[in-house]
Every structure is written in structure tokens, then in C-alpha cells.
C-alpha atoms as an extended CHARMM CRD file, in Angstrom:
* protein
*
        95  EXT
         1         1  UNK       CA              0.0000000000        0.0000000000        0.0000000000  PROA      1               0.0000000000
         2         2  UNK       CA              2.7110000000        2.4560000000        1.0310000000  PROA      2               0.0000000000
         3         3  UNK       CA              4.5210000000        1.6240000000       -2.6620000000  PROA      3               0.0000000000
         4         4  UNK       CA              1.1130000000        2.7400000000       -4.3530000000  PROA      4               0.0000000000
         5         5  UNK       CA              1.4010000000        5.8970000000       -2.4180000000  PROA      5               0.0000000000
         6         6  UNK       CA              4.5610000000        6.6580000000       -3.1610000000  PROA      6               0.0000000000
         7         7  UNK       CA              4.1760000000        5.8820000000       -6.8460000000  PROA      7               0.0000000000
         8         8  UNK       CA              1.0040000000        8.3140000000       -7.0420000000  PROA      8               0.0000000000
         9         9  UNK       CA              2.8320000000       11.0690000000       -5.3950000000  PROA      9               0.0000000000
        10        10  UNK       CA              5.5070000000       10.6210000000       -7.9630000000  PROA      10              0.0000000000
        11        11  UNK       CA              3.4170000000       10.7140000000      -10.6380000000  PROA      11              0.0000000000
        12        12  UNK       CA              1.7140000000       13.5560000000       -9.3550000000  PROA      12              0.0000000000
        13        13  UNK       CA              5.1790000000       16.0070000000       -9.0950000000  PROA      13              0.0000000000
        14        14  UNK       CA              6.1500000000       14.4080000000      -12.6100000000  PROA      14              0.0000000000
        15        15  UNK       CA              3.1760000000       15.7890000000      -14.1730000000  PROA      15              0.0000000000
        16        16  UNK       CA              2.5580000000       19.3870000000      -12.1830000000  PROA      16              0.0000000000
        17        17  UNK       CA              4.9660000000       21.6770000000      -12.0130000000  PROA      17              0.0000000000
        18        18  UNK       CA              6.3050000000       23.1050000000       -8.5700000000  PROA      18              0.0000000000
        19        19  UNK       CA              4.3890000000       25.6070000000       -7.2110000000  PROA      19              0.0000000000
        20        20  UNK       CA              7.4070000000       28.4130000000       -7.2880000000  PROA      20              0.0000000000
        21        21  UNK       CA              7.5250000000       27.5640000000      -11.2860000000  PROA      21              0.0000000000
        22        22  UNK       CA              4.0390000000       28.1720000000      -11.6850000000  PROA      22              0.0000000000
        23        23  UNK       CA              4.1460000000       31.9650000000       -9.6860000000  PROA      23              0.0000000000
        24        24  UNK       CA              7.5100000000       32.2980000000      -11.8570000000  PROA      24              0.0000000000
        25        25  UNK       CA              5.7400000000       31.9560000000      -15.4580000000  PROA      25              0.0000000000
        26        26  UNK       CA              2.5740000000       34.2610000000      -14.0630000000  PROA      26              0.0000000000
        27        27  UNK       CA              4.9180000000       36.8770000000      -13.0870000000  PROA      27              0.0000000000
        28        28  UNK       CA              6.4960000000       36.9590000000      -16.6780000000  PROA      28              0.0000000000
        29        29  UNK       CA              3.0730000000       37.1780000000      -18.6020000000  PROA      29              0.0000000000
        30        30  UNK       CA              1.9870000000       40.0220000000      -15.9430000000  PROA      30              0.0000000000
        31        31  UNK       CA              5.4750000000       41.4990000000      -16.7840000000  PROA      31              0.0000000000
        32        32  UNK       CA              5.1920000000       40.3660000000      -20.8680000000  PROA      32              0.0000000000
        33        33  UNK       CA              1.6940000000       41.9500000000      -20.9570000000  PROA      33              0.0000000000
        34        34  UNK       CA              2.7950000000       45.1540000000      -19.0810000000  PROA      34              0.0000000000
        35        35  UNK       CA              5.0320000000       46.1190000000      -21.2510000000  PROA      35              0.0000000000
        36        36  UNK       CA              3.8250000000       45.7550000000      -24.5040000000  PROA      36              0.0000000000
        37        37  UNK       CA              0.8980000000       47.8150000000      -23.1470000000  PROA      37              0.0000000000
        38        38  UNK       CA              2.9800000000       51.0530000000      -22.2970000000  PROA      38              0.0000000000
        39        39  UNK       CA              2.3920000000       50.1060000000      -18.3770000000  PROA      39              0.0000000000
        40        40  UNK       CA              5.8260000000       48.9450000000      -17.9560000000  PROA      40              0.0000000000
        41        41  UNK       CA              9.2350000000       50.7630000000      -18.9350000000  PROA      41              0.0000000000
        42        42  UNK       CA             12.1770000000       48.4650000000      -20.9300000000  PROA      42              0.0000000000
        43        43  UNK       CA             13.8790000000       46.3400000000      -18.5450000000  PROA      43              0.0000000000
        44        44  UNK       CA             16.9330000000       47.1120000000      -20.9650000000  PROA      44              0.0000000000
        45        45  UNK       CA             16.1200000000       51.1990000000      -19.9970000000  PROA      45              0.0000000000
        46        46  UNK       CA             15.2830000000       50.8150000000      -16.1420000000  PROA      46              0.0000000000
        47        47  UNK       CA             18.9220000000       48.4940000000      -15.7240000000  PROA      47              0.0000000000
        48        48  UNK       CA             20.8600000000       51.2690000000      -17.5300000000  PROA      48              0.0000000000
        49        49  UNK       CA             19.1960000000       53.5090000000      -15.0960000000  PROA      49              0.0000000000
        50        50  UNK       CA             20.2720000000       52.0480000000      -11.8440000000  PROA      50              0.0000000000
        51        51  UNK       CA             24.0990000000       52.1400000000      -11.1140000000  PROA      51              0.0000000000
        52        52  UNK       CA             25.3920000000       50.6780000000       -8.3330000000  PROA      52              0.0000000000
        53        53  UNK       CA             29.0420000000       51.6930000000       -7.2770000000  PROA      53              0.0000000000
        54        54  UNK       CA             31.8450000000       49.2980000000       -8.1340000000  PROA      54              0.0000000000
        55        55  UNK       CA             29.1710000000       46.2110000000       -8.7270000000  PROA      55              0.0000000000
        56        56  UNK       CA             28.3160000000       44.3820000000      -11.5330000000  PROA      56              0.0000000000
        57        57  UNK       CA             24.9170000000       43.6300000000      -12.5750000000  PROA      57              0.0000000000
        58        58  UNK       CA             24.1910000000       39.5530000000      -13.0190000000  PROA      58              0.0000000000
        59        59  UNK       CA             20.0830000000       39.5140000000      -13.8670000000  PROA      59              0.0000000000
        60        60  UNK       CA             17.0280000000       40.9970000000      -13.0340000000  PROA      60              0.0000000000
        61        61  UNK       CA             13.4710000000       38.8460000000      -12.1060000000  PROA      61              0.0000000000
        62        62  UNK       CA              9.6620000000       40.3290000000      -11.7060000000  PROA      62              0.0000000000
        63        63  UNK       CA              8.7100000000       39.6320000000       -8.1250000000  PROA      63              0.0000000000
        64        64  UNK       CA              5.1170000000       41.5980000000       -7.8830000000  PROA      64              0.0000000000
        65        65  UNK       CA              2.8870000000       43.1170000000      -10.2830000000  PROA      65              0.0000000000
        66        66  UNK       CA              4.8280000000       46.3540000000      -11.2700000000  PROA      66              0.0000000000
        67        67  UNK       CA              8.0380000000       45.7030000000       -9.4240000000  PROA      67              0.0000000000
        68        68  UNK       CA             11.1910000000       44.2740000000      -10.8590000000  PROA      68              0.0000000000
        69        69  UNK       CA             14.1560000000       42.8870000000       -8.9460000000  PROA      69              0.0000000000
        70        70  UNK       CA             17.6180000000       43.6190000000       -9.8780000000  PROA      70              0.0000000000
        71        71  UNK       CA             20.6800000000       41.6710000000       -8.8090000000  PROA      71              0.0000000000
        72        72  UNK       CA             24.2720000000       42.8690000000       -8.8280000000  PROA      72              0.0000000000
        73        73  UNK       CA             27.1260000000       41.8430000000       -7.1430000000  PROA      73              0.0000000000
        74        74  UNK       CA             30.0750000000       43.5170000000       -5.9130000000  PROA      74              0.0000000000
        75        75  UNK       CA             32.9960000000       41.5180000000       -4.7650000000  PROA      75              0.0000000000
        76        76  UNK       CA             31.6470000000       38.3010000000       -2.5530000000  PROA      76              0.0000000000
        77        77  UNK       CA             28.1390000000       40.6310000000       -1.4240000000  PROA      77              0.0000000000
        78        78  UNK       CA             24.8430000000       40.4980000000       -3.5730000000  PROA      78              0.0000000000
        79        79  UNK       CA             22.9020000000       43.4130000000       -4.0600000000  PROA      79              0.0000000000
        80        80  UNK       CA             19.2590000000       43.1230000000       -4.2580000000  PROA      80              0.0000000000
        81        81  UNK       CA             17.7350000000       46.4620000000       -6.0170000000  PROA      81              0.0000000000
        82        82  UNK       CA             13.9320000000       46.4430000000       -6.4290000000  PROA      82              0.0000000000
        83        83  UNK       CA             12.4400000000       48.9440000000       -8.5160000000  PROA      83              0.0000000000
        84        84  UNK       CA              8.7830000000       50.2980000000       -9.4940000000  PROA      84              0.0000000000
        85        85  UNK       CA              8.3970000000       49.0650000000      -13.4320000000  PROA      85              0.0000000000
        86        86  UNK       CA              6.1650000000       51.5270000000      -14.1510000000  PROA      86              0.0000000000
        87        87  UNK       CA              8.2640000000       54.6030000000      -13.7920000000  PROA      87              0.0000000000
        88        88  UNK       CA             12.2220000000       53.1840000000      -12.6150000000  PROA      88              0.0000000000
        89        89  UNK       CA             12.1350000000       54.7290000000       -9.1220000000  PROA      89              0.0000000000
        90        90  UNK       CA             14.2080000000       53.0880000000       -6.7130000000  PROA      90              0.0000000000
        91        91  UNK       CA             11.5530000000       50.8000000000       -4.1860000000  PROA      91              0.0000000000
        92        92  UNK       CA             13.9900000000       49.3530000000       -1.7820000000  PROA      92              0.0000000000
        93        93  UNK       CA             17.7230000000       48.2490000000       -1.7010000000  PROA      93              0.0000000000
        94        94  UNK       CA             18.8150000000       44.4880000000       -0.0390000000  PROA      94              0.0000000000
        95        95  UNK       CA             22.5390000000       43.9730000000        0.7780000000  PROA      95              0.0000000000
């Protein structure tokens, strides 16, 4: 009985994705769909926009409807550097 169980719950993560994946691909249509709507500027425009001192940027994720996340590191410390998509102000920084 337990081996039935076990093979169920296998097939069950085999076939549905993991919840984090699932949040991951809505946040890139909400991001996808705000921009080609005017609502959100370039992610190209708002990275050239944000400097941080002696770091180098390594990527950039939507985390909320209207806010990206920007990631740059600068030696052995990551730099978190969230930012409102609709106009490129500066929410919040995360060291």
C-alpha cells in the first residue's frame, strides 16, 4: 500500500509543475503583458538607469505586479535592487 502511495505522489510532481515555477511563469506574462501595453518601462532602460558603485549587474526577475528585482554583485556581497516598473524609481535596496 505504502509503494502505491509513493508511486502516485511521484506521478503527481512528474506531471505538475512546482508551485514556485508556476508563480515564476505568471509573473512573466503580468510582466510580458505590461510592457507591450505602455504600463511597464524596458527592462533594458530601467537596468541602464540604476548604477550601483563598483558592482556588476548579473540579472534581473519580476517579483510583484509592477516591481522588478535587480541583482548585482560587488565583490563576494549580492545586491538586491527592487524597482517600481512603471516609472524606474528606486523601491527598496537588499545587501
Amino acid at each position: 500500500m505504502r509503494f502505491l502511495s509513493f508511486i502516485a505522489i511521484a506521478a503527481l510532481a512528474a506531471v505538475a509543475p512546482p508551485a514556485e515555477a508556476q508563480r515564476s511563469e505568471r509573473e512573466q506574462d503580468r510582466a510580458l503583458h505590461g510592457l507591450r501595453h505602455g504600463d511597464y518601462l524596458p527592462l533594458d532602460l530601467i537596468i541602464a538607469r540604476v548604477r550601483i558603485a563598483g558592482a556588476s549587474f548579473i540579472g534581473a526577475e519580476h517579483v510583484a505586479p509592477g516591481v522588478y528585482r535587480l541583482k548585482y554583485m560587488r565583490g563576494p556581497e549580492v545586491i538586491w535592487i527592487d524597482v517600481d516598473a512603471h516609472t524606474g524609481r528606486i523601491l527598496g535596496r537588499v545587501r
